[in-house]
GUMIRO-256841 format. One record per residue (C-alpha): x, y, z; residue in three letters. Coordinates in nm, 4 decimals. Example, Ala and Ser with C-alpha at 12.3 -4.5 7.8 and 13.67 -1.06 7.14 Angstrom:
<rs>
<X->1.2300 | Y->-0.4500 | Z->0.7800 | residuo->ALA>
<X->1.3670 | Y->-0.1060 | Z->0.7140 | residuo->SER>
</rs>
This chain:
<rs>
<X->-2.0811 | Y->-0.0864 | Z->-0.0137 | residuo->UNK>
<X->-1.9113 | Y->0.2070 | Z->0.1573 | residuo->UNK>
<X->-1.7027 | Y->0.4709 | Z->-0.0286 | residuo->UNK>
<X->-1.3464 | Y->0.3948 | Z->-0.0633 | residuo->UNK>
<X->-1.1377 | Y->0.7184 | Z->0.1890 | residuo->UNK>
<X->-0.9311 | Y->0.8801 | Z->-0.0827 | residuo->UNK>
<X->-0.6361 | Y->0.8441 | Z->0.1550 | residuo->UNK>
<X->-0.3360 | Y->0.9066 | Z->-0.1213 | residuo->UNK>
<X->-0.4781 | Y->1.3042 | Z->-0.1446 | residuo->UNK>
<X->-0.4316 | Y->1.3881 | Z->0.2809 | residuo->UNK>
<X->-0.1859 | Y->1.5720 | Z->0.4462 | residuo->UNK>
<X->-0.0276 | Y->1.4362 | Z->0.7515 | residuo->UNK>
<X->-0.3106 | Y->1.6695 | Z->0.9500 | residuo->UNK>
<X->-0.5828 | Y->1.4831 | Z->0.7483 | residuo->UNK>
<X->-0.3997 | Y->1.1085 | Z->0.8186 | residuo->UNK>
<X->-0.4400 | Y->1.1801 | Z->1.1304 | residuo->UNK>
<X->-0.8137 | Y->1.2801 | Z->1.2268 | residuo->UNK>
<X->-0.8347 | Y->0.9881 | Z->0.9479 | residuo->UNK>
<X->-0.6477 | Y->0.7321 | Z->1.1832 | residuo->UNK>
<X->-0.8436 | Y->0.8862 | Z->1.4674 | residuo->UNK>
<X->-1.1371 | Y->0.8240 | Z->1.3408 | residuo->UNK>
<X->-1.0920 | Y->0.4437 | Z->1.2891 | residuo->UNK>
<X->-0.9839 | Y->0.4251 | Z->1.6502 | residuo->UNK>
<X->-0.5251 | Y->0.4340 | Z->1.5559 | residuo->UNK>
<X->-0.3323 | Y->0.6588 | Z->1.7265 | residuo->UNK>
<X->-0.2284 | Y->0.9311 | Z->1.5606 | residuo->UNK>
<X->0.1852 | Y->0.9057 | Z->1.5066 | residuo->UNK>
<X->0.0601 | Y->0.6483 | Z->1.2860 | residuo->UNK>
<X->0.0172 | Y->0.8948 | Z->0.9635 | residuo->UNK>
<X->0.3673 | Y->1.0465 | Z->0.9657 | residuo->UNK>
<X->0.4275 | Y->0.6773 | Z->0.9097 | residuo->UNK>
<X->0.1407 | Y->0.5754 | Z->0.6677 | residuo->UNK>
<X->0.2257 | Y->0.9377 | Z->0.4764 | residuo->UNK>
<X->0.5974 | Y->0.8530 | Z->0.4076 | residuo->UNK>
<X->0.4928 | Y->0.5110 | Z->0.3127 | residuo->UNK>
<X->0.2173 | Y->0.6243 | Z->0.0371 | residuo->UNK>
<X->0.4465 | Y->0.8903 | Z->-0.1279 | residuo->UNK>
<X->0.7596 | Y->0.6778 | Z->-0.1538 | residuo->UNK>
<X->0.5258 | Y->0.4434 | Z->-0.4357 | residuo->UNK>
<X->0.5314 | Y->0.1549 | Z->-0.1710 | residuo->UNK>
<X->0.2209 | Y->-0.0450 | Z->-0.1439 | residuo->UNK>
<X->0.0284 | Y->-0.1318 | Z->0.1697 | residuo->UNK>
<X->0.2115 | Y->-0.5168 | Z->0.1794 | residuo->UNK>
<X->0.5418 | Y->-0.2978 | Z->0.2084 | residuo->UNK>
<X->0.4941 | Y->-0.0905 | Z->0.4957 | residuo->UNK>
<X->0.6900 | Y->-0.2942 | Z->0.6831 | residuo->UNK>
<X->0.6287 | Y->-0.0528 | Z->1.0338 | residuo->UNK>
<X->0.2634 | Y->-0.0461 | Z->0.9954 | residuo->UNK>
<X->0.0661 | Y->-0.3287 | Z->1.2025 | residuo->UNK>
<X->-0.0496 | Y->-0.5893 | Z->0.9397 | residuo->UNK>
<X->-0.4300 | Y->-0.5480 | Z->1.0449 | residuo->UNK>
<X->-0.4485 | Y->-0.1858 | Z->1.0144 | residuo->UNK>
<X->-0.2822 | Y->-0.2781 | Z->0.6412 | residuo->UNK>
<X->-0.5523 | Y->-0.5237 | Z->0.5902 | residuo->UNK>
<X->-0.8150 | Y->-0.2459 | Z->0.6918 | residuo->UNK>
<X->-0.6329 | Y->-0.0072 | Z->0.4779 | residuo->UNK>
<X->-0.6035 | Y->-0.2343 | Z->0.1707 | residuo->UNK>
<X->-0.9859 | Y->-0.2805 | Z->0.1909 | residuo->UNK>
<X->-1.1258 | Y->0.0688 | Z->0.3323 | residuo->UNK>
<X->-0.9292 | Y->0.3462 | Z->0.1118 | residuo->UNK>
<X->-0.8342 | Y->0.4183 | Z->-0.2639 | residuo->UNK>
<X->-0.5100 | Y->0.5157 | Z->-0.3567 | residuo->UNK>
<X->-0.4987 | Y->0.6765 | Z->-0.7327 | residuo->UNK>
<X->-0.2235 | Y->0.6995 | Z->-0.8980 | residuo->UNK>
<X->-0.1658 | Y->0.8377 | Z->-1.2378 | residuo->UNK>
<X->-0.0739 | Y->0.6359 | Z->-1.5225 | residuo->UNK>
<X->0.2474 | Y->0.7422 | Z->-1.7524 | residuo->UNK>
<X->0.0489 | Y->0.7353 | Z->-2.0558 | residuo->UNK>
<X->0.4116 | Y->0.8867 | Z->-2.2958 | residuo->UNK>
<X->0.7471 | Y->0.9732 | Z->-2.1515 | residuo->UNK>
<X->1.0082 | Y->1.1387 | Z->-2.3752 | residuo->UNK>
<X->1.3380 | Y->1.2005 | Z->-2.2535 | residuo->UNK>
<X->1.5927 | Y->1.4475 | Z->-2.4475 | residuo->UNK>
<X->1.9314 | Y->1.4796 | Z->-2.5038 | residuo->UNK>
<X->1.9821 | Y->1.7711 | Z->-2.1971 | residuo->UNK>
<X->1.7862 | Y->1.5089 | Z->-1.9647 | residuo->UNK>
<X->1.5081 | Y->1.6989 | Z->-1.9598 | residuo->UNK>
<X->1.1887 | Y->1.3937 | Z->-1.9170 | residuo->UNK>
<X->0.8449 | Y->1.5006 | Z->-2.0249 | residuo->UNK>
<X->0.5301 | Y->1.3202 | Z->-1.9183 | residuo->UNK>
<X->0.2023 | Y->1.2823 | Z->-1.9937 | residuo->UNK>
<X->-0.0103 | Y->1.1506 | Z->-1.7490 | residuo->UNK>
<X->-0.3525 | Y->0.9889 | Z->-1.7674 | residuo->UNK>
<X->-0.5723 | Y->1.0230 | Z->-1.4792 | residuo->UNK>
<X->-0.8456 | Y->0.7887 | Z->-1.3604 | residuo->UNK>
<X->-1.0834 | Y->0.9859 | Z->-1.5405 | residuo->UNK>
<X->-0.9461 | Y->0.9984 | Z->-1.8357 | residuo->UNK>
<X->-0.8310 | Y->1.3581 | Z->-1.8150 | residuo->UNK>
<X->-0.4617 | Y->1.4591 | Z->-1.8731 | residuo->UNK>
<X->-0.1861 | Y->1.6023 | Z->-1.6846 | residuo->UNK>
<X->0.1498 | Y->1.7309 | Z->-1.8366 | residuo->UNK>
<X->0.4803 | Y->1.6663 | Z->-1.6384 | residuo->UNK>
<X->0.8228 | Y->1.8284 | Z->-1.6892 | residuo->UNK>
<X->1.1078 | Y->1.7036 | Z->-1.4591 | residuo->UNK>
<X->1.4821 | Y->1.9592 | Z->-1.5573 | residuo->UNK>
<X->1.7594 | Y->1.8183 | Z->-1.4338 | residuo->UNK>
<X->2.0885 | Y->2.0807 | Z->-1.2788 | residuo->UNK>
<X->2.3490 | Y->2.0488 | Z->-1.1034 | residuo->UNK>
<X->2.2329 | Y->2.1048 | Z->-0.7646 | residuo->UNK>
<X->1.8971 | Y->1.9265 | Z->-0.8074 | residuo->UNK>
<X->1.5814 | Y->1.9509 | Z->-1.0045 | residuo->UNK>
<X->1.2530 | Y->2.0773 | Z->-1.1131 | residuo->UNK>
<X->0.9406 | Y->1.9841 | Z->-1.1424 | residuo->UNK>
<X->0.6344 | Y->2.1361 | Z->-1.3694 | residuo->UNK>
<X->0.3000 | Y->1.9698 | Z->-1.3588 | residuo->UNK>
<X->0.0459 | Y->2.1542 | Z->-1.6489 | residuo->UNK>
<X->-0.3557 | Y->2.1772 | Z->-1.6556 | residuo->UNK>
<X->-0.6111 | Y->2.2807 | Z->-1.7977 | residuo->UNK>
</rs>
């Protein structure tokens, strides 16, 4: 069995030579790129051809961290820790202001 193409980790640059490569033009991965970082899955992207969703469902891995705690505090402050698919952990911290928000991701 071929590796699974780790598609969730490219930039729009990388979608593209990626799309290329299977023979899909390339305005394709602006599309494919907002789809995969809104949380949607492959059935959802709704301006995608259903074969190339097919072929992605089938060729490429998408990895996606699982909450493994989430505490939120009285200020709104939400802390996260992740688990990762090998096990490992990640720390999150989303702050909440006024005029929008910030994000800390921790490792070690």
């Amino acid at each position: 069995m071929a590796e699974l193409f780790d598609i969730l980790s490219c930039n729009i640059s990388e979608l593209e030579e990626y799309l290329i490569s299977i023979n899909e033009p390339k305005y394709r991965a602006k599309q494919l790129f907002s789809w995969l970082h809104s949380g949607r899955t492959f059935d959802g992207m709704t301006n995608i051809p259903k074969k190339l969703r097919e072929y992605l469902k089938e060729n490429t891995l998408v990895r996606i961290p699982e909450i493994e705690e989430k505490y939120i505090s009285c200020d709104g402050t939400v802390k996260y820790l992740f688990r990762l698919e090998d096990g490992e952990h990640v720390e999150g911290v989303r702050m909440a202001y006024k005029r929008g928000g910030s994000l800390c991701i921790s490792t070690q």
